[in-house]
KEDREN-970874 format. One record per residue: residue in one letter; x, y, z negated of N, C-alpha, C, O in turn. Coordinates in nm, 4 decimals. Each point is the difference from the previous one (the first is absolute). Layout:
! KEDREN-970874
(A; (X; Y; Z); (X; Y; Z); (X; Y; Z); (X; Y; Z))
...
This chain:
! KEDREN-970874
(X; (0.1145; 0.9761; 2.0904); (0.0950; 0.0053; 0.1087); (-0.0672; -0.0091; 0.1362); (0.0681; 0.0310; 0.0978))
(X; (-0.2156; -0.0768; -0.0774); (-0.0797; 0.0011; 0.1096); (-0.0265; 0.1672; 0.0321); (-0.0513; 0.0371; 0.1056))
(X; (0.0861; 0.0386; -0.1925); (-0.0793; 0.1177; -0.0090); (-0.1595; 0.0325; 0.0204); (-0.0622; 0.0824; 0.0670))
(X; (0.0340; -0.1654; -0.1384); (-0.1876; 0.0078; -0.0351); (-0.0228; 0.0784; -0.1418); (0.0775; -0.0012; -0.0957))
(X; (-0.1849; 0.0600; 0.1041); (0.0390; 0.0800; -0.1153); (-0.0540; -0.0763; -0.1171); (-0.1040; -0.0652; 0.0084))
(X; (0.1758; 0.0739; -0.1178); (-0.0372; -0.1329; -0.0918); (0.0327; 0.0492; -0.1751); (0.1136; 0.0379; -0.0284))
(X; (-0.1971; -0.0418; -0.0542); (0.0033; 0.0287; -0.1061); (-0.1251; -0.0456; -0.0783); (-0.1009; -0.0500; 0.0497))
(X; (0.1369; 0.0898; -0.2537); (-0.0572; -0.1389; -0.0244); (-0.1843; 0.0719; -0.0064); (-0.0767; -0.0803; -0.0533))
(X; (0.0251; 0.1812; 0.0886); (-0.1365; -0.0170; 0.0380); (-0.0326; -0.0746; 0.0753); (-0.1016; -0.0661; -0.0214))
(X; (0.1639; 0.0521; 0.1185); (-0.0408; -0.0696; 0.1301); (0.0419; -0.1337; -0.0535); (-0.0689; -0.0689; 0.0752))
(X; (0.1157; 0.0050; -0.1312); (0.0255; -0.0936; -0.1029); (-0.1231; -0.0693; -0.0641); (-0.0734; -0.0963; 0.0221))
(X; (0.0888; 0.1931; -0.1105); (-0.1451; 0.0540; -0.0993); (-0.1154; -0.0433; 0.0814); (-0.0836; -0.0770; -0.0473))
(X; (0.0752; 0.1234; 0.1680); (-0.1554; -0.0067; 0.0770); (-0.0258; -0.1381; 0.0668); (-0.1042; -0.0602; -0.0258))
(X; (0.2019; 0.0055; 0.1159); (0.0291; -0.1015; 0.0356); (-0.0178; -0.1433; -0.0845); (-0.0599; -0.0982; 0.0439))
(X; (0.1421; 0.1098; -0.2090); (-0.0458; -0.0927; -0.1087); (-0.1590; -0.0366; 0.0441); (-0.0680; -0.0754; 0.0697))
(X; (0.0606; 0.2232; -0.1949); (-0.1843; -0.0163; 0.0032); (-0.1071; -0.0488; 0.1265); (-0.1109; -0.0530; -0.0077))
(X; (0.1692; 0.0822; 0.0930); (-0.0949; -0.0314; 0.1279); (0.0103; -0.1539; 0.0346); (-0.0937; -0.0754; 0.0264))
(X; (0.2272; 0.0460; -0.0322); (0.0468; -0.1767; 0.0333); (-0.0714; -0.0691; -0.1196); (-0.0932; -0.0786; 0.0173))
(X; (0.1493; 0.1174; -0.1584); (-0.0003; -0.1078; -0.0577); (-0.1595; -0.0481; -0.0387); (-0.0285; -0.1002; -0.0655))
(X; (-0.0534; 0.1841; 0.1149); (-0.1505; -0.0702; -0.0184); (-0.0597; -0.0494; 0.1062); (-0.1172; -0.0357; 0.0119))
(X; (0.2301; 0.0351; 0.0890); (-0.0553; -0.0254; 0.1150); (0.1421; -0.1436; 0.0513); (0.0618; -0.0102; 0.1060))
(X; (-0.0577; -0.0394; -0.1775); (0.1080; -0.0839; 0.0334); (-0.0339; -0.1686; -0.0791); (-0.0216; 0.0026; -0.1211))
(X; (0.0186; -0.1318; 0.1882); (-0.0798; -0.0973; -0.0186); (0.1391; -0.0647; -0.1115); (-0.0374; -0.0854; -0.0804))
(X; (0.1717; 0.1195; 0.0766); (0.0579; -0.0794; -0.0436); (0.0072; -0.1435; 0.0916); (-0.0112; -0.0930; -0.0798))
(X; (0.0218; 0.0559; 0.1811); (0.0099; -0.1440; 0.0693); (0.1189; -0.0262; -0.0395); (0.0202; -0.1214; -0.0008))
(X; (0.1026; 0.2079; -0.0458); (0.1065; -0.0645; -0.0033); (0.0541; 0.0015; -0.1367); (0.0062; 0.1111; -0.0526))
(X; (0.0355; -0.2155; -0.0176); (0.0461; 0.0572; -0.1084); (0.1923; 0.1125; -0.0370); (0.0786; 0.0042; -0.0946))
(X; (-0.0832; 0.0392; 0.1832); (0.1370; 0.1195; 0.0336); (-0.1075; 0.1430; 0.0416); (0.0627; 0.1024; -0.0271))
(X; (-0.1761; -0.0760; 0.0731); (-0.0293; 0.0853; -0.0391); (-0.0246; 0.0652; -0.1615); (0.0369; 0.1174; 0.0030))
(X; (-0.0690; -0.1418; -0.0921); (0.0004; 0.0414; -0.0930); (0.1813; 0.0455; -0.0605); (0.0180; 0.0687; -0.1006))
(X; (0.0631; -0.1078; 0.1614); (0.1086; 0.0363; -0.0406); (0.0634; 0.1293; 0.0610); (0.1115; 0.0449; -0.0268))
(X; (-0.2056; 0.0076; 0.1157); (0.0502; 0.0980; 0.0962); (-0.1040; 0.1121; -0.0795); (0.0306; 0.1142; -0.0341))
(X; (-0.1456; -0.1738; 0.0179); (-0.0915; 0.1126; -0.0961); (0.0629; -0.0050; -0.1857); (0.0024; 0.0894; -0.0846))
(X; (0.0293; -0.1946; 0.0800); (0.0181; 0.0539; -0.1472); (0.1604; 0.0947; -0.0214); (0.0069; 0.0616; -0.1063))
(X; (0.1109; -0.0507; 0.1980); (0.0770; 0.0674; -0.0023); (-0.0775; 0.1773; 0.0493); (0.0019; 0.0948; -0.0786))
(X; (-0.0618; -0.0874; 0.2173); (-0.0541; 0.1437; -0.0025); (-0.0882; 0.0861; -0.1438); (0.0028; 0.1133; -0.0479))
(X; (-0.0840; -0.2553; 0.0157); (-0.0458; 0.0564; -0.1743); (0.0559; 0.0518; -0.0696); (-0.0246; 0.1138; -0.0397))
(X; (0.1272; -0.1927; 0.0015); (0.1476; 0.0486; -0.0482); (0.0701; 0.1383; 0.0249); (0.0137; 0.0922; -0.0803))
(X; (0.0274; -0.1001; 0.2117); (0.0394; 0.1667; 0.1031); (-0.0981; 0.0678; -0.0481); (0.0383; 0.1142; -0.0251))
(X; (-0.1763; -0.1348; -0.0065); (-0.0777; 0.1217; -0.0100); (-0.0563; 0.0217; -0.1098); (-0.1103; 0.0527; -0.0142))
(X; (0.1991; -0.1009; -0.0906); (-0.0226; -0.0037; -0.1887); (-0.1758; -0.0207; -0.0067); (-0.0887; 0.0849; -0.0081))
(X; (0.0819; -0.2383; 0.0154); (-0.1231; -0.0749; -0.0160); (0.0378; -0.0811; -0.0665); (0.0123; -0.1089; 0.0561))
(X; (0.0224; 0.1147; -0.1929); (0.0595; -0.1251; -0.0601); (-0.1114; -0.1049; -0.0306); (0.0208; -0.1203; 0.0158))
(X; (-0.1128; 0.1587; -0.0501); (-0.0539; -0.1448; -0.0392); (-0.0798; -0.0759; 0.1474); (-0.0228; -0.1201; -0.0142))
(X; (-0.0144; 0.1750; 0.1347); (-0.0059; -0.0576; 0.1337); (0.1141; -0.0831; 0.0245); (-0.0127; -0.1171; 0.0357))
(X; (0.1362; 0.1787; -0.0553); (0.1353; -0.0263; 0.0361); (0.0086; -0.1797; -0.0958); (0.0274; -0.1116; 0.0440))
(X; (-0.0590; 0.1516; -0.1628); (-0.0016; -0.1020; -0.0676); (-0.0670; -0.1313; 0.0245); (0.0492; -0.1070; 0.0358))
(X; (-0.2131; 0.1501; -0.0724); (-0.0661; -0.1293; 0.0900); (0.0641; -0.0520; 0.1455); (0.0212; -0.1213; -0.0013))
(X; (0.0066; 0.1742; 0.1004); (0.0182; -0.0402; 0.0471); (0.1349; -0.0829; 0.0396); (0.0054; -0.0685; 0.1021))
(X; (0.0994; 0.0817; -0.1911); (0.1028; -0.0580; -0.0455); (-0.0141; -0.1209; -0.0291); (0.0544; -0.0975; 0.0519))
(X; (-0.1592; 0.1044; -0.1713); (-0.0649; -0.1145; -0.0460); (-0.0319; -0.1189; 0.1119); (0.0108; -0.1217; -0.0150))
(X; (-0.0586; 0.2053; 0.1459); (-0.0809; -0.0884; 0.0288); (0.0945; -0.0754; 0.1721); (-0.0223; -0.0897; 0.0813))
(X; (0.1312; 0.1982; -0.1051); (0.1113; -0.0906; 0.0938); (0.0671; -0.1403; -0.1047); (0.0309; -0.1123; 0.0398))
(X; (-0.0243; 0.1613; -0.1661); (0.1040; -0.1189; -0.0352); (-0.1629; -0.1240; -0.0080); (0.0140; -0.1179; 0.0325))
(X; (-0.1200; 0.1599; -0.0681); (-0.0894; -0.1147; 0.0152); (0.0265; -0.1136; 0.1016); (0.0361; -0.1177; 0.0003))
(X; (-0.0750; 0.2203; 0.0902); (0.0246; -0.0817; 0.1309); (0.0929; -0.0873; 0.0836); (0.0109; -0.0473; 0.1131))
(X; (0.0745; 0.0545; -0.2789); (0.1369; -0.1048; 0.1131); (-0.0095; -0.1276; -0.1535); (0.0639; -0.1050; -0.0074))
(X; (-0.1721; 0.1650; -0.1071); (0.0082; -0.1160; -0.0599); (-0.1425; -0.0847; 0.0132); (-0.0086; -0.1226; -0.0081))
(X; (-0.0969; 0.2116; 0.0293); (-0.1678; -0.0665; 0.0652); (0.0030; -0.0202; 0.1282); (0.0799; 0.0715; 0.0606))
(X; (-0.1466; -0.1527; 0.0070); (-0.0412; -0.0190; 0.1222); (-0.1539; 0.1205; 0.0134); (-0.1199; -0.0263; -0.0089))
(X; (0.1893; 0.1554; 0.0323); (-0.1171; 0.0678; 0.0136); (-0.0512; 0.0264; 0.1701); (-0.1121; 0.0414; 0.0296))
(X; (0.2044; -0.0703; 0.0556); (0.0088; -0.0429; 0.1095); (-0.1182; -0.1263; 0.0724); (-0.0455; -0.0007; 0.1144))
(X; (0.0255; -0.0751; -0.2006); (-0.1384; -0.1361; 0.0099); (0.1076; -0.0908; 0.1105); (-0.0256; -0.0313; 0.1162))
(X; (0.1478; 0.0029; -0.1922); (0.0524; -0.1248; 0.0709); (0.1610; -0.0022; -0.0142); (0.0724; -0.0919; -0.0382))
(X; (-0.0359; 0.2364; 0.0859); (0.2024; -0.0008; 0.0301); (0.0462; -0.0354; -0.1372); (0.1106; -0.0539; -0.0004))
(X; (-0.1645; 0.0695; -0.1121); (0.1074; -0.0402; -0.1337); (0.0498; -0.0916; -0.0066); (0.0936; -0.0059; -0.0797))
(X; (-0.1294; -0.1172; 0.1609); (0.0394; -0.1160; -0.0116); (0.0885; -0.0421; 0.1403); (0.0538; -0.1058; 0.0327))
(X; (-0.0638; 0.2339; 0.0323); (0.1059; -0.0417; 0.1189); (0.1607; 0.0407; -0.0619); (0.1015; -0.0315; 0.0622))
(X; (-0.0990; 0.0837; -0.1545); (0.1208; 0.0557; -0.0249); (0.0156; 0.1676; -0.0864); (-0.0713; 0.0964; 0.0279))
(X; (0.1697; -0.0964; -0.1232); (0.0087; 0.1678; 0.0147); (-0.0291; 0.1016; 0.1011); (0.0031; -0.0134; 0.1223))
(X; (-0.0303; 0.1108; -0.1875); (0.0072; 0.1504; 0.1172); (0.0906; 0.0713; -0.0412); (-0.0008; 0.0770; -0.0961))
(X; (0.1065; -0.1081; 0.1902); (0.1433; 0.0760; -0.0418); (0.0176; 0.1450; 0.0331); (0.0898; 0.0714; -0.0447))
(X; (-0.2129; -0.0240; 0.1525); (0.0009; 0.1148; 0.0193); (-0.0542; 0.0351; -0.1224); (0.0812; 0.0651; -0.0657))
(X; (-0.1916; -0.0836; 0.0069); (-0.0781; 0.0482; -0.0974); (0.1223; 0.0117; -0.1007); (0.0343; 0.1146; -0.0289))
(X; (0.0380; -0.2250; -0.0300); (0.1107; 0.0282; -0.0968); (0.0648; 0.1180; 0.0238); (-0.0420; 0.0944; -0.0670))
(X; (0.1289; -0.0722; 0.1399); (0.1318; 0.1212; 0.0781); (-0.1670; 0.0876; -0.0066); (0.0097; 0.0351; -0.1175))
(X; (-0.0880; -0.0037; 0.1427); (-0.0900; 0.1159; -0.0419); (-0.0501; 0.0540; -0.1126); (-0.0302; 0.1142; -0.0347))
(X; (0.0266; -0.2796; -0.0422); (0.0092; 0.0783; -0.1536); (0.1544; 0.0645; -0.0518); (0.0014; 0.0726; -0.0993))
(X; (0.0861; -0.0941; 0.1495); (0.1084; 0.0341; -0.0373); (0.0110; 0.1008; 0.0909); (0.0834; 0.0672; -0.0607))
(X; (-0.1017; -0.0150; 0.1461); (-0.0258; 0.1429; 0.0549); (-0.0774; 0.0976; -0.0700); (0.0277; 0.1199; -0.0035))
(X; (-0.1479; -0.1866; -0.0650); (-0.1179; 0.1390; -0.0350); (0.1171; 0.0208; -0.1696); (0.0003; 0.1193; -0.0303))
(X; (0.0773; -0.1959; -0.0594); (0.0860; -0.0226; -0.0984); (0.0523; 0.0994; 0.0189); (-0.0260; 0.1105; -0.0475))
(X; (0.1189; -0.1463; 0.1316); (0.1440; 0.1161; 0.0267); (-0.0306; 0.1478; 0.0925); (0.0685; 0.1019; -0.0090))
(X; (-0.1839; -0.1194; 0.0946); (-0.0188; 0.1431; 0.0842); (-0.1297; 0.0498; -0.0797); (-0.0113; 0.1161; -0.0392))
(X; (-0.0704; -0.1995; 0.0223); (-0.0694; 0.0943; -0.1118); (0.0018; 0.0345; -0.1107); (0.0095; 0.1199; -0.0264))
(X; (-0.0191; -0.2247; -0.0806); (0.0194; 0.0389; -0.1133); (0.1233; 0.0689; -0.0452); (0.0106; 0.0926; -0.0805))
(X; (0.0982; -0.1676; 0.1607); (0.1746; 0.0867; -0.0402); (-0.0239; 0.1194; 0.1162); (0.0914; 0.0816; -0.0109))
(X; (-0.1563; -0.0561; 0.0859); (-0.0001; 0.1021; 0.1002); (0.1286; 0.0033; 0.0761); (0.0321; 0.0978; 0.0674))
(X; (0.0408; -0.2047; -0.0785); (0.1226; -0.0280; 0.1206); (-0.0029; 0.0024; 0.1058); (-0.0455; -0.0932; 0.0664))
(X; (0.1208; 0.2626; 0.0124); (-0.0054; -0.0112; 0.1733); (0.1797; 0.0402; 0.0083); (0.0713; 0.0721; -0.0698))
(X; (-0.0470; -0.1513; 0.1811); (0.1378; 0.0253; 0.0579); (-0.0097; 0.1477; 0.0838); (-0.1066; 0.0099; 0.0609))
(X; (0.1576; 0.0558; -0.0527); (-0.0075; 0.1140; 0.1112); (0.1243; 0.1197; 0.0231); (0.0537; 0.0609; -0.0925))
(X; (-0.0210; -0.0425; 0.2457); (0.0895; 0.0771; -0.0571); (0.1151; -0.0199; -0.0662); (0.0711; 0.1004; -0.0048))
(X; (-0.0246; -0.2071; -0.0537); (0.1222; -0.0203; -0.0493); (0.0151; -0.0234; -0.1804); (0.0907; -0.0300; -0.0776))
(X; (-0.2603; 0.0690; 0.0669); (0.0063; -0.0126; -0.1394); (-0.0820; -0.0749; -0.0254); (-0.0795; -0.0107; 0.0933))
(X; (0.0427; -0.0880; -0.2286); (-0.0985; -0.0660; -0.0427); (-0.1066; 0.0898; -0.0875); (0.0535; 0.0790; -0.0778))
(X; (-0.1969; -0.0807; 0.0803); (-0.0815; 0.0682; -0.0200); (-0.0784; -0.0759; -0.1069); (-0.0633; -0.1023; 0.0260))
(X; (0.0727; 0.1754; -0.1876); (-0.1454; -0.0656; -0.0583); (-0.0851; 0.0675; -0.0820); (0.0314; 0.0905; -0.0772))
(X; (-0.1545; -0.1424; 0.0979); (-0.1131; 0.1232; -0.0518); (-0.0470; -0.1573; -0.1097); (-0.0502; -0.0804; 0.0785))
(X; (0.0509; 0.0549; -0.1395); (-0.0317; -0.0704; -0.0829); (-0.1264; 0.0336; -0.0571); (-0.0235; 0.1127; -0.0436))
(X; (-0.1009; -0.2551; 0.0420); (-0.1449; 0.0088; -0.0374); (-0.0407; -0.1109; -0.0951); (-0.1065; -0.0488; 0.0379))
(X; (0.1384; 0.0099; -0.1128); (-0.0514; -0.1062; -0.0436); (-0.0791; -0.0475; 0.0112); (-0.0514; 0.0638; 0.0918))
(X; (-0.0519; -0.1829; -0.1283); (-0.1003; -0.0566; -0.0014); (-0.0292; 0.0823; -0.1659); (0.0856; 0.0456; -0.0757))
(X; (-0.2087; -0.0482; 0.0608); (-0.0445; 0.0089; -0.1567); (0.0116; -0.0936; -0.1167); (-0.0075; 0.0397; -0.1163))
(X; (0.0233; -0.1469; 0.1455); (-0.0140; -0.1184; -0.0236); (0.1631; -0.0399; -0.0093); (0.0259; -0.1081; -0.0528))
(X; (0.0828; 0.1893; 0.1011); (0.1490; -0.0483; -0.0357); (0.0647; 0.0966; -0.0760); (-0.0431; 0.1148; -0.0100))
(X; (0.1394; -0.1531; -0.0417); (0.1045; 0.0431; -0.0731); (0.1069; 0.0991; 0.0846); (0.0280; 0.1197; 0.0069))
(X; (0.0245; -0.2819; 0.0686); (0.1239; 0.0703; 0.0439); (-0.0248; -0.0999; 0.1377); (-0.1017; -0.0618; 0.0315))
(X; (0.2089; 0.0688; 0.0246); (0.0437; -0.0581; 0.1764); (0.1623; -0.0054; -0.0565); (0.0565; 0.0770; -0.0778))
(X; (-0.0048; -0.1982; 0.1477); (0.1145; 0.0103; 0.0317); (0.0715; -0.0601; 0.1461); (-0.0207; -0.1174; -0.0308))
(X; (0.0628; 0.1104; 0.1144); (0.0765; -0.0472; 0.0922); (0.0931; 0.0124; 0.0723); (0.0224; 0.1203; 0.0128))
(X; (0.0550; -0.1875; 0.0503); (0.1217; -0.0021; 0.0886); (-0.0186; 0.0061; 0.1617); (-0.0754; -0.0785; 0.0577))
(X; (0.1450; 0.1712; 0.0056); (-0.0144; -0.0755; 0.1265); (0.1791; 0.0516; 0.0755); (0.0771; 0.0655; -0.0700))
(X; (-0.0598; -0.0846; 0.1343); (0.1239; -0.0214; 0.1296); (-0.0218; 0.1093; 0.0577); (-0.1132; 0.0181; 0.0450))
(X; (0.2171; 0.0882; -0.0294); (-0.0756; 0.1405; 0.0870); (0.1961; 0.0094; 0.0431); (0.0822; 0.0148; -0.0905))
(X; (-0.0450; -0.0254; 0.2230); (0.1274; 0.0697; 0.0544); (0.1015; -0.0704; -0.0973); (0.1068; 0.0509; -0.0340))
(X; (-0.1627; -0.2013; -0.0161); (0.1442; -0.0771; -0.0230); (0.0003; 0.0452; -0.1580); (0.0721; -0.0618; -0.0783))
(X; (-0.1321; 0.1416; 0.0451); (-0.0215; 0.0403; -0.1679); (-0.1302; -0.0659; -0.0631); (-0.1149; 0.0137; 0.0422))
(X; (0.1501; -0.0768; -0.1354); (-0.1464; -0.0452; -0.0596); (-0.0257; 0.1066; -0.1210); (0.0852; 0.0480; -0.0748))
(X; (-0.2042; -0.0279; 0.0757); (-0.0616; 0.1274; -0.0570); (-0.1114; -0.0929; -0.1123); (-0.0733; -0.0948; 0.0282))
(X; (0.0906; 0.1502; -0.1348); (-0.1226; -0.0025; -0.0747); (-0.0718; 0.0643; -0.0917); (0.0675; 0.0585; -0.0847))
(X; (-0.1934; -0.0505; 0.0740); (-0.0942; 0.1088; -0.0224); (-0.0875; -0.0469; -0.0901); (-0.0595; -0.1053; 0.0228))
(X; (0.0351; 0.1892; -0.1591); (-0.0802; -0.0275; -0.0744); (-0.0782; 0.1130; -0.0406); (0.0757; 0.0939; -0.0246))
(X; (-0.1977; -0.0641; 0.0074); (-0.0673; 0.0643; -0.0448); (-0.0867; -0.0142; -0.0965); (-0.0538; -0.1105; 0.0073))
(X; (0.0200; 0.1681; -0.0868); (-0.1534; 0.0251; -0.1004); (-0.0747; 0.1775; 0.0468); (0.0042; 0.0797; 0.0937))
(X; (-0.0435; -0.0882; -0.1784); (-0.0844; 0.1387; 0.0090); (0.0322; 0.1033; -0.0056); (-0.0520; 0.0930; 0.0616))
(X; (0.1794; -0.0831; -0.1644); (0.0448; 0.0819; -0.0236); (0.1715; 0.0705; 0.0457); (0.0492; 0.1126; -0.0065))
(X; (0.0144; -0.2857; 0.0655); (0.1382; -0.0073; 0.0277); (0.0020; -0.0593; 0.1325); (-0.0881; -0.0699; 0.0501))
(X; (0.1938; 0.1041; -0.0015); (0.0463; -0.0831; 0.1219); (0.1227; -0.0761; -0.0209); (0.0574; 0.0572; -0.0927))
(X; (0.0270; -0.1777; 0.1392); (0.1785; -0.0195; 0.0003); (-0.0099; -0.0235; 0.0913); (-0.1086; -0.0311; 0.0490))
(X; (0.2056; 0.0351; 0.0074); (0.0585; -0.0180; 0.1142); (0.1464; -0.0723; -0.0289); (0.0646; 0.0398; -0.0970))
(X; (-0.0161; -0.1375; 0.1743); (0.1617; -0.0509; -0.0313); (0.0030; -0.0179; 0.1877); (-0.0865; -0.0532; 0.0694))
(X; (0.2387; 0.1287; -0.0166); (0.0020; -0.0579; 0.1218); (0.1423; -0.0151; -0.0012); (0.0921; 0.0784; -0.0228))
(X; (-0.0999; -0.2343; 0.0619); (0.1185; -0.0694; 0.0068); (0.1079; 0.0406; 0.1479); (-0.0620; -0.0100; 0.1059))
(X; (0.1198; 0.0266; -0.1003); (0.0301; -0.0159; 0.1260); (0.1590; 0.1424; 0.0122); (0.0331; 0.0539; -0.1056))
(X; (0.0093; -0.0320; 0.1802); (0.0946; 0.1141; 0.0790); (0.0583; 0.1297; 0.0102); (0.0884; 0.0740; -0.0432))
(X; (-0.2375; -0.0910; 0.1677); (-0.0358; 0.1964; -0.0253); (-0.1376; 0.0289; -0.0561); (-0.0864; -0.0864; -0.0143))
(X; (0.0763; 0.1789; -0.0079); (-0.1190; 0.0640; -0.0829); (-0.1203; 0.0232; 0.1053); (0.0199; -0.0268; 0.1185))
(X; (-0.1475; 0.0778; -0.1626); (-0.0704; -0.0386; 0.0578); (-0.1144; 0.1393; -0.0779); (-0.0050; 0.0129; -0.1223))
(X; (-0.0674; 0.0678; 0.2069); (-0.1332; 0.0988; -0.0876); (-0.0804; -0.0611; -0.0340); (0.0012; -0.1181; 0.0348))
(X; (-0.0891; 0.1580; -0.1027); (-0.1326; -0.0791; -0.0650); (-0.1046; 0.1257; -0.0296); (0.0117; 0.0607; -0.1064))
(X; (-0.1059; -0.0255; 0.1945); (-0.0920; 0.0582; -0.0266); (-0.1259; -0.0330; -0.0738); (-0.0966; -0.0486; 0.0590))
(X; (0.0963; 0.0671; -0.1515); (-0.1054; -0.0287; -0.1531); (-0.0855; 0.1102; 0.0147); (0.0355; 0.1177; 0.0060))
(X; (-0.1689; -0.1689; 0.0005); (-0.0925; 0.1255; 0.0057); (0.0150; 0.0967; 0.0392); (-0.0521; 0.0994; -0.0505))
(X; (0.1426; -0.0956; 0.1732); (0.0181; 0.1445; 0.0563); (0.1524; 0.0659; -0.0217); (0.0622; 0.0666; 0.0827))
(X; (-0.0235; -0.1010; -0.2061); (0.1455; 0.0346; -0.0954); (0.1096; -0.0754; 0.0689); (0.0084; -0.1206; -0.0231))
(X; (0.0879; 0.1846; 0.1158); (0.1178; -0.0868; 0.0176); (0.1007; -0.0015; -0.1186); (0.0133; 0.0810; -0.0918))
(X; (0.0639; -0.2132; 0.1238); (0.0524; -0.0773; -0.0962); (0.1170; -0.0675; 0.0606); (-0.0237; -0.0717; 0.0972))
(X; (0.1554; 0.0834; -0.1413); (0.1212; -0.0729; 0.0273); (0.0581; -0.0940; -0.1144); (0.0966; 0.0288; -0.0707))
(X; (-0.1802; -0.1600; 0.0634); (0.0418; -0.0457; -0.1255); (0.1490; -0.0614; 0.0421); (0.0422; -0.0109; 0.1151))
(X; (0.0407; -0.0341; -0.2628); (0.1054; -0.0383; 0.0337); (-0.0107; -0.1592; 0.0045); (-0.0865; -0.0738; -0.0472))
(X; (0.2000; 0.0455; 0.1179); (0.0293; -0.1649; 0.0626); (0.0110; -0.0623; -0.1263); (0.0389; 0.0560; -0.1025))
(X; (-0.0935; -0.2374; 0.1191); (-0.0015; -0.0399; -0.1056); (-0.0200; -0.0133; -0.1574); (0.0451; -0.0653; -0.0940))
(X; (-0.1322; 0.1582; 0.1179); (-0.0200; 0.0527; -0.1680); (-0.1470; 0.0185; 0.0376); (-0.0534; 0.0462; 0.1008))
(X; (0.0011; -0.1019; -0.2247); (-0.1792; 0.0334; -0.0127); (0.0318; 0.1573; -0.1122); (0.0695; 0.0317; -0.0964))
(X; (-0.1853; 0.0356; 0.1998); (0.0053; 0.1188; -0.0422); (-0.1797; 0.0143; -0.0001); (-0.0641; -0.0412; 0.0966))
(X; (-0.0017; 0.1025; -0.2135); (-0.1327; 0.0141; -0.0573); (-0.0269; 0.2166; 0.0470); (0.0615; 0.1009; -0.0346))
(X; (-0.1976; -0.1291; 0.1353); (-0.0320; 0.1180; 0.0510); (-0.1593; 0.0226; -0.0374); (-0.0985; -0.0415; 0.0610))
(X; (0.1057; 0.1226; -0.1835); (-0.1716; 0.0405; -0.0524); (-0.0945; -0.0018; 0.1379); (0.0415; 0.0345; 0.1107))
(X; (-0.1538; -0.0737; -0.1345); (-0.0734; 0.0413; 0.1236); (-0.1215; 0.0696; -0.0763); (-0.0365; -0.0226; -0.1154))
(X; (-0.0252; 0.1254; 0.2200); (-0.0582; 0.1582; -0.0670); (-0.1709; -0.1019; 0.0637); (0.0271; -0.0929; 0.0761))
(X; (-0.1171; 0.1044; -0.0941); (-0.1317; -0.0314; 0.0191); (-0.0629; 0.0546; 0.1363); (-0.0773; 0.0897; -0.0336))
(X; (0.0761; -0.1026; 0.1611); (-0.0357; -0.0037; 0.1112); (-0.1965; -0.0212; 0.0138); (-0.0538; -0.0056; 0.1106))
């Protein structure tokens, strides 16, 4: 919306150039790199470094803050790289968006969240998606590209094709 021209090479190039060139001082950077990993089907980068946000809110890898308290940002970030990466959940436009990636290492995902007074919930494996949205009026759901008008209140099961 800045109108810069922006796409995922420049993505792509940007990763690679930062992330070897980036000290980690904070532990919320790695949560900003392990979601672009993700955006740019790097699953097992994406992974370690997943790994190594939820570390950090249970080690003092920091050399001191573990004992000042949680990192609540770090939490709400693992639960960001969850739902926007691995479920590939973006709002946009009027519709909810998911490109679904798993980890290698999971089965399935499931969760809830609050979207326009409807609580929505979403489960996936590898092979399936559900969806149940509680709520009114109806709502699109773009799945890998495929729009989708599921119906209200009812879990309804949508194959997902291999991306």
């Amino acid at each position: 919306r800045l109108r810069y021209p922006f796409n995922k090479d420049m993505m792509r190039k940007n990763y690679e150039y930062y992330i070897k060139r980036t000290s980690h001082g904070s532990t919320m950077s790695k949560i900003v790199y392990c979601h672009v990993a993700q955006r740019l089907k790097k699953p097992k980068e994406a992974w370690r470094l997943f790994i190594d946000v939820l570390r950090s809110d249970l080690h003092d890898v920091q050399g001191g803050t573990t004992p000042e308290g949680i990192h609540c940002c770090v939490m709400g970030g693992s639960l960001n790289i969850v739902s926007r990466g691995f479920a590939g959940l973006r709002l946009r436009e009027g519709k909810i968006i998911l490109e679904p990636r798993l980890p290698a290492k999971w089965q399935s995902l499931k969760f809830k969240f609050l979207y326009r007074g409807m609580w929505i919930t979403i489960g996936c494996t590898r092979s399936q998606l559900s969806l149940l949205v509680e709520g009114q009026t109806g709502i699109p759901f773009e799945i890998n590209g495929k729009l989708h008008y599921p119906p209200l209140n009812r879990t309804v099961k949508i194959p997902l094709h291999k991306t």
